[in-house]
C-alpha positions in Angstrom: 0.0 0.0 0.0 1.4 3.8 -0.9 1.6 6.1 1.8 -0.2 9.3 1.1 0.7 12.5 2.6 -1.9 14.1 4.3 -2.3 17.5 2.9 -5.2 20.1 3.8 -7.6 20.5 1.0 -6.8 24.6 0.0 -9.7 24.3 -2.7 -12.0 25.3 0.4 -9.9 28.3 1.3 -11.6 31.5 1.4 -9.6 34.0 -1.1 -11.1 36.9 0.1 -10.0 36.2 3.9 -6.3 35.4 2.3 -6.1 38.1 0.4 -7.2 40.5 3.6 -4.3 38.7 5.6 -1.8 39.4 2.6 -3.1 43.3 2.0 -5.1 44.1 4.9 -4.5 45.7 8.3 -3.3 42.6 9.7 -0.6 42.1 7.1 2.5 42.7 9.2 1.1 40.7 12.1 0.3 37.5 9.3 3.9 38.1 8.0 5.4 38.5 11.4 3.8 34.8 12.2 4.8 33.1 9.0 8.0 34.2 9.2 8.4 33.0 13.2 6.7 29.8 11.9 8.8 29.2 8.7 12.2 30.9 9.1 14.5 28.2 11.2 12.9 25.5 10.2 10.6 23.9 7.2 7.3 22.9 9.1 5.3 20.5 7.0 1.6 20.7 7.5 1.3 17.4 9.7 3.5 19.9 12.4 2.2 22.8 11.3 -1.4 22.6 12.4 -0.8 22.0 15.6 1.5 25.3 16.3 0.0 27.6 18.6 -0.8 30.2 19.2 -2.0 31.5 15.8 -3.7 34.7 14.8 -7.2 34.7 15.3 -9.9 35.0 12.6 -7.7 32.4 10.2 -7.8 29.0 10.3 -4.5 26.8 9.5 -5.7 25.9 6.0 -5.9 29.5 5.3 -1.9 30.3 6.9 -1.0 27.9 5.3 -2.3 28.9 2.1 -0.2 31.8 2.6 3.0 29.7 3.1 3.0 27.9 0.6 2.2 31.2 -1.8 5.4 32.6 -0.3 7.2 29.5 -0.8 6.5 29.5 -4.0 7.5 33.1 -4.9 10.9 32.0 -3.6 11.5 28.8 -4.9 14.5 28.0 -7.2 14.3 25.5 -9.5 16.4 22.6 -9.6 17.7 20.5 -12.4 16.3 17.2 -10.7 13.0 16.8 -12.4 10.2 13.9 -11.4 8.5 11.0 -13.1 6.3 13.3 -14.1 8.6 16.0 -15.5 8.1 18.2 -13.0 11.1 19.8 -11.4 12.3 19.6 -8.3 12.9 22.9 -6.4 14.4 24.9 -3.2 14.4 27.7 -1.0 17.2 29.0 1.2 16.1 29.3 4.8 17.0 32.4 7.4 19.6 29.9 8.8 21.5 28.1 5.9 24.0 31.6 5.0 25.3 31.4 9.0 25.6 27.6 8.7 27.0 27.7 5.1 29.9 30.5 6.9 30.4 27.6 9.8 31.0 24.8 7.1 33.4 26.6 4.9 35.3 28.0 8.1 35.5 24.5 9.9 35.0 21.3 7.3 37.0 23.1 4.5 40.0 24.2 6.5 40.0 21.4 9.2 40.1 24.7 11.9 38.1 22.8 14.4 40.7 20.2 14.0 43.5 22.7 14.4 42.2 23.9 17.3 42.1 21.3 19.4 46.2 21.1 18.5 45.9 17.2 16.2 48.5 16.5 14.8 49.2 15.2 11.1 48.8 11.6 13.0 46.0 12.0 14.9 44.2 13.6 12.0 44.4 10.1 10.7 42.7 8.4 13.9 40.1 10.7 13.2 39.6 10.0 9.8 39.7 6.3 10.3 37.2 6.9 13.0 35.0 8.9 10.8 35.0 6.6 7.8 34.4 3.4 10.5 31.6 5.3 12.2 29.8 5.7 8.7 30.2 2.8 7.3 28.5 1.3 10.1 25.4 3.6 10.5 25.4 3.6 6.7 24.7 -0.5 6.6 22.8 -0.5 9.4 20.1 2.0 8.3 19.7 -0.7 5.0 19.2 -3.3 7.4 23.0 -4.6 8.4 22.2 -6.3 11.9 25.5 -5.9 13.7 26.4 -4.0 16.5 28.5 -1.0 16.2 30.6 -2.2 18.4 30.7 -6.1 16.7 31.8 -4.0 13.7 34.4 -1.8 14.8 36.3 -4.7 16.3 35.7 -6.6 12.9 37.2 -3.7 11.3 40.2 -3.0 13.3 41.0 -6.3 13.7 40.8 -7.1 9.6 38.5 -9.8 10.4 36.9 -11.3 7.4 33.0 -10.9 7.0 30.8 -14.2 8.0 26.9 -12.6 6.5 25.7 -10.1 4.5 25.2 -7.7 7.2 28.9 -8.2 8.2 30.1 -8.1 4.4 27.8 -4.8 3.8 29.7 -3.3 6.7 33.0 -4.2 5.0 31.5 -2.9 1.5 31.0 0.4 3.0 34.4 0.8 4.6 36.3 -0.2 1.3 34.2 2.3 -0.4 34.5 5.5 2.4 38.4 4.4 1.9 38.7 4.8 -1.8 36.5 7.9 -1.9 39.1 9.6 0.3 42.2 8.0 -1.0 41.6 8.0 -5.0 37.8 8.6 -6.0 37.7 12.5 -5.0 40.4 13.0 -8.1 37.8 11.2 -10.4 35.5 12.6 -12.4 32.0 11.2 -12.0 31.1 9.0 -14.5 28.7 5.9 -15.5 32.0 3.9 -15.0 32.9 5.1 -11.7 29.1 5.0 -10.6 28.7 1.0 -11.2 32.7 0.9 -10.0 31.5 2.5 -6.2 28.5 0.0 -7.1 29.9 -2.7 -7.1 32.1 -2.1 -4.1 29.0 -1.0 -1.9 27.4 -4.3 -2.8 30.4 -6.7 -3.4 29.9 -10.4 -2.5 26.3 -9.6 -1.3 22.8 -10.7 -2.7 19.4 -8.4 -3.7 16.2 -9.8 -2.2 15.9 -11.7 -5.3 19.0 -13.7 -4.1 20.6 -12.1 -6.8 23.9 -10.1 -7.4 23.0 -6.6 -7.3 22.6 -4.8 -10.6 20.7 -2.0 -12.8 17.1 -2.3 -12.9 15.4 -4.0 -16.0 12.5 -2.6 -18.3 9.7 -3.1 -16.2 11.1 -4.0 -12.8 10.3 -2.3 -10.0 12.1 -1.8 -6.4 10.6 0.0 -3.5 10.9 1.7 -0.5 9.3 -0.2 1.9 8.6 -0.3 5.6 8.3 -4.0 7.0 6.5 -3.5 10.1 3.6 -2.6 8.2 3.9 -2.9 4.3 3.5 0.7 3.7 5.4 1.6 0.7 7.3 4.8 0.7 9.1 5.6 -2.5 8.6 3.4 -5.5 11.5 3.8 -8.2 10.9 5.7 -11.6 10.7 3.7 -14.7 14.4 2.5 -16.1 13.9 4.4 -19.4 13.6 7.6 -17.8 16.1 6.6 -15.0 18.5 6.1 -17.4 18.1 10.0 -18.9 18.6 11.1 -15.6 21.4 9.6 -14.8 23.7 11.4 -17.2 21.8 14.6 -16.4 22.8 13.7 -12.8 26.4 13.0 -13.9 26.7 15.9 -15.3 24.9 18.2 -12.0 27.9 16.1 -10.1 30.7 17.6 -12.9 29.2 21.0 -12.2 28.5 20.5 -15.9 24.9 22.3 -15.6 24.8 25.6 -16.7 21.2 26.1 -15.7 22.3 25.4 -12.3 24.4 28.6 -11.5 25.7 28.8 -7.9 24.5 26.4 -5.7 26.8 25.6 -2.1 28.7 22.9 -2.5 27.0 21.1 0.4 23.6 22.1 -0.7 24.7 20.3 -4.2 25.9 17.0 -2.6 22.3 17.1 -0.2 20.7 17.2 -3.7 23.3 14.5 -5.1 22.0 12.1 -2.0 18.2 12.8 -3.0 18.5 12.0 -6.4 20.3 9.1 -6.0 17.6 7.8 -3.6 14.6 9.4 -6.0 15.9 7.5 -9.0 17.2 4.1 -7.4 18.2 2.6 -10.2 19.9 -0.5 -9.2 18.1 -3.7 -7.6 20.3 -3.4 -4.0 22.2 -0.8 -2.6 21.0 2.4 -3.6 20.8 4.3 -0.2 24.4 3.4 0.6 25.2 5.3 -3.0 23.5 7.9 -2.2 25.3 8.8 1.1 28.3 7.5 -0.8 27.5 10.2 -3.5 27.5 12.9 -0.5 30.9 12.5 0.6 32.4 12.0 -3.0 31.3 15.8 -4.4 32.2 17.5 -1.2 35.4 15.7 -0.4 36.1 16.3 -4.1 35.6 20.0 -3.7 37.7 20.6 -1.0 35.7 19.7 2.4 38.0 17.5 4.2 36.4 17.4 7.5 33.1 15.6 6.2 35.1 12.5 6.7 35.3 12.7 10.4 31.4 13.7 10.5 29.5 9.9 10.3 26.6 12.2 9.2 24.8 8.4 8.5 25.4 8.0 12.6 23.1 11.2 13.6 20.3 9.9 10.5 20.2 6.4 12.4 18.8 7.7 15.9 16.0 9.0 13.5 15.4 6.6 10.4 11.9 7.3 10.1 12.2 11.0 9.7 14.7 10.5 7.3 12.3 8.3 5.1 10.1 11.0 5.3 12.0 14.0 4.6 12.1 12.1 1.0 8.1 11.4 1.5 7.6 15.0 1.9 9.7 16.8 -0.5 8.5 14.4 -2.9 4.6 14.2 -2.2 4.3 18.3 -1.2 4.9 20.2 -5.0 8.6 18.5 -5.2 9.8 20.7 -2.6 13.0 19.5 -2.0 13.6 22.3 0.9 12.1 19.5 3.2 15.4 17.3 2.6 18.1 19.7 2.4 16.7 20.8 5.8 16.9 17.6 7.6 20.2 17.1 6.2 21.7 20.0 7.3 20.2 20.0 10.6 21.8 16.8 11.0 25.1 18.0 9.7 24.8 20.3 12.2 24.2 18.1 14.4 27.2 16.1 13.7 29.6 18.8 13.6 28.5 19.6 16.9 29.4 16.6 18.5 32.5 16.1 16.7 34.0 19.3 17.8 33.1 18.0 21.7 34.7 15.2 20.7 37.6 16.9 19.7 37.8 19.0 23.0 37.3 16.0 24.9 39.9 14.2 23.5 42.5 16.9 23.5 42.0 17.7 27.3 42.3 14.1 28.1 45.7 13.6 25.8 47.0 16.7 27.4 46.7 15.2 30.8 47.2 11.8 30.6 50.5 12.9 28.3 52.0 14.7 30.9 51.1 11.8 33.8 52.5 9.1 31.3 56.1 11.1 30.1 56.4 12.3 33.8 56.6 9.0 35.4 56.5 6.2 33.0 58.3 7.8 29.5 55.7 6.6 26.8 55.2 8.0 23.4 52.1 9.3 22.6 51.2 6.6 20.5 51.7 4.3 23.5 49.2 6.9 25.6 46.4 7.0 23.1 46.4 3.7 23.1 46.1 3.3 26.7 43.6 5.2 26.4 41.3 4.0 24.2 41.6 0.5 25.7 40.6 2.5 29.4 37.8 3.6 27.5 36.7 0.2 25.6 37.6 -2.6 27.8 36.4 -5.1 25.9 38.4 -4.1 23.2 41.8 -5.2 21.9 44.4 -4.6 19.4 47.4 -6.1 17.6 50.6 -4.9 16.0 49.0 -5.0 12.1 45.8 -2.4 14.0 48.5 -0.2 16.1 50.6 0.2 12.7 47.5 1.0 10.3 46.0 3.5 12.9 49.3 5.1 13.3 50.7 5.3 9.8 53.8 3.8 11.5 56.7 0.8 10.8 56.7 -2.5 11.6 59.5 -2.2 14.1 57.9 1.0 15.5 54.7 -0.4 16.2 56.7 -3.6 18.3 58.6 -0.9 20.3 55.7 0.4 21.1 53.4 -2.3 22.3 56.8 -4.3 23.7 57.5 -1.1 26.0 53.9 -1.1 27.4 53.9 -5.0 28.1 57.5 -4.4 29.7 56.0 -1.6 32.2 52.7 -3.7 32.7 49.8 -1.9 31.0 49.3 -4.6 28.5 49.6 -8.3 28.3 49.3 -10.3 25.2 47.4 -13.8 24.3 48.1 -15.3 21.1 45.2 -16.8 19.3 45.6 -19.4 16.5 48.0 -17.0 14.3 47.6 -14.0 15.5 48.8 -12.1 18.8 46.4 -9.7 20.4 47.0 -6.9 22.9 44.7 -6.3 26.4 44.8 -3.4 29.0 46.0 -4.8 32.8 44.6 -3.2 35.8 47.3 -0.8 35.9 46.3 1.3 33.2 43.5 2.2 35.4 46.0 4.4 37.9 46.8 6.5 34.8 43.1 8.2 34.7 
């Protein structure tokens, strides 16, 4: 069954009481409340309705009449157009310039980074943590059912996958990894497309049992949720998926002159959308999608989006991610509702990571001068320490402490040999491999 958006019927609005509100005596006070209503966030009716107080002698259908007037008046069109060759289209809300300032000061220039005084090695933790984190929350939001921590420990430790949700986890890590390292130099293409394809999806099945592919004449692929059947999205007919596809290879060049301007991160939001809109192959399209979002803005120069897990922040709220699509899809193509959540979330993200950041500075500049004081370590050795203080059910082993670190064979025994040799670790070895544990004693460090 579809699912419908409920929308007020505006046939039954009285024109003459709109067009008092928008010329009359009360004009300023029905402009004052729109713009409270409307300006930091985009309310869709379902919220709407129910924000009081309102001024009296309208109802909501009539306000929101109004709204969606104005809304109109300031659209922009976009190049993304609908089954139904309509276009998609956008509006820049009272918040996206100071937020647009706050991205190009921080996730361009790595500031926030900078700030909290990471150097060119811990940069790479970060990184690694970043592209880990996402991977993750990107396969679990497609349905990978592994815990986060189950994964990270499968990652670190270069454990091989044993089931799909496992192997999806490993897909999107590979991928995150080659977008950073080689991809962002690339050109988008139809060859590099079905290239970050097939990596997303590699050694994994459809629910046809099949390998994922493109769609076939005729073959449809949904958007469903399984709880109760309802389906949210159903994907466009391949003939005129196809046609889009280069017109969306093209808007990812910044080959579309209709386009002018448009923020860089506003562009890889819309990137993400019509990715999902289209979903053109028979698996893996949402993964692309996001996938899609870190490519164009890595590739233009923000760095910092691969410490934000953006895909983390949509998971504590997958429904309202479904229908951020639902809504910018089903109300007049307005794709404002998407590029809103998005951003909010990025928001969202960036805030945390800079905590984060703080956090973990504080703590390195403490436990760095506790640890060189009295026991001589590195600060390899110290971070180390205390990540395993943090995670005690973790582990690690000399291949992990040398691929996190960017370091030497020989330096990364030195390391772990000096912090068995003082007592903080002790080692097990487990078929062919060694792994490292925390002792009791790192405890008198914190």
């Amino acid at each position: 069954m579809q699912y419908i958006l409920i929308v007020p019927d505006l046939k039954r609005v009285r024109i003459d009481q709109v067009s008092k509100a928008i010329t009359g005596p009360e004009n300023k006070e029905i402009l004052k409340y729109i713009k409270r209503m409307t300006s930091s966030e985009h309310l869709y009716w379902d919220t709407f309705r129910y924000k009081e107080p309102s001024p009296e002698g309208y109802s909501k259908e009539e306000l929101w009449f109004i709204i969606k007037y104005i809304r109109e008046t300031q659209s922009v069109r976009t190049s993304i157009k609908d089954k139904n060759s309509g276009y998609f289209s956008w509006i820049k809300l009272d918040y996206f310039e100071q937020l647009f300032h706050e991205l190009d000061m921080n996730t361009g220039g790595e500031l926030f980074v900078e700030k909290g005084g990471f150097n060119k090695a811990n940069k790479q933790k970060l990184i690694m943590r970043g592209i880990m984190e996402e991977a993750i929350a990107s396969s679990q939001l497609e349905g990978a059912a592994t815990s986060r921590q189950a994964a990270k420990k499968m990652l670190r430790e270069g454990r091989k996958p044993v089931n799909k949700s496992e192997q999806m986890i490993v897909n999107s890590y590979a991928s995150m990894k080659a977008i950073e390292e080689s991809y962002k130099d690339k050109a988008m293409s139809m060859d590099l497309l079905m290239e970050l394809h097939g990596l997303i999806t590699k050694d994994t099945h459809d629910s046809a049992d099949e390998k994922p592919r493109m769609r076939k004449d005729g073959e449809p692929v949904c958007v469903t949720d399984e709880t109760n059947g309802l389906v949210y999205h159903q994907g466009p007919e391949t003939e005129f998926v196809k046609k889009e596809l280069d017109k969306l290879i093209k808007f990812a060049n910044d080959e579309s002159e209709s386009d002018g301007f448009v923020h860089p991160v506003i562009k890889g939001i819309m990137l993400h959308f019509w990715m999902g809109y289209l979903h053109p192959f028979t698996d893996g399209n949402g993964r692309l999608a996001r996938m899609l979002f870190y490519w164009y803005l890595i590739k233009k120069g923000y760095w910092a989006f691969v410490y934000l897990p953006i895909s983390k922040i949509i998971k504590r709220s997958p429904k309202q991610y479904i229908m951020a699509y639902v809504y910018s899809e089903q109300d007049d193509n307005d794709l404002t509702y998407f590029i809103d959540y998005n951003l909010k979330k990025i928001q969202l993200a960036l805030k945390e990571f800079s905590e984060y950041v703080k956090k973990q500075s504080a703590n390195n500049i403490q436990m760095k001068k506790k640890c060189e004081a009295r026991y001589h370590l590195n600060l390899r050795q110290v971070q180390l320490l205390q990540y395993l203080n943090n995670e005690p059910d973790e582990r690690t082993t000399l291949t992990i402490h040398m691929n996190i670190n960017q370091i030497a064979k020989m330096t990364a025994i030195t390391d772990l040999r000096g912090l068995i040799e003082k007592g903080f670790l002790r080692h097990e070895k487990i078929g062919r491999n060694v792994f490292y544990y925390a002792t009791e004693k790192v405890k008198e460090l914190f």
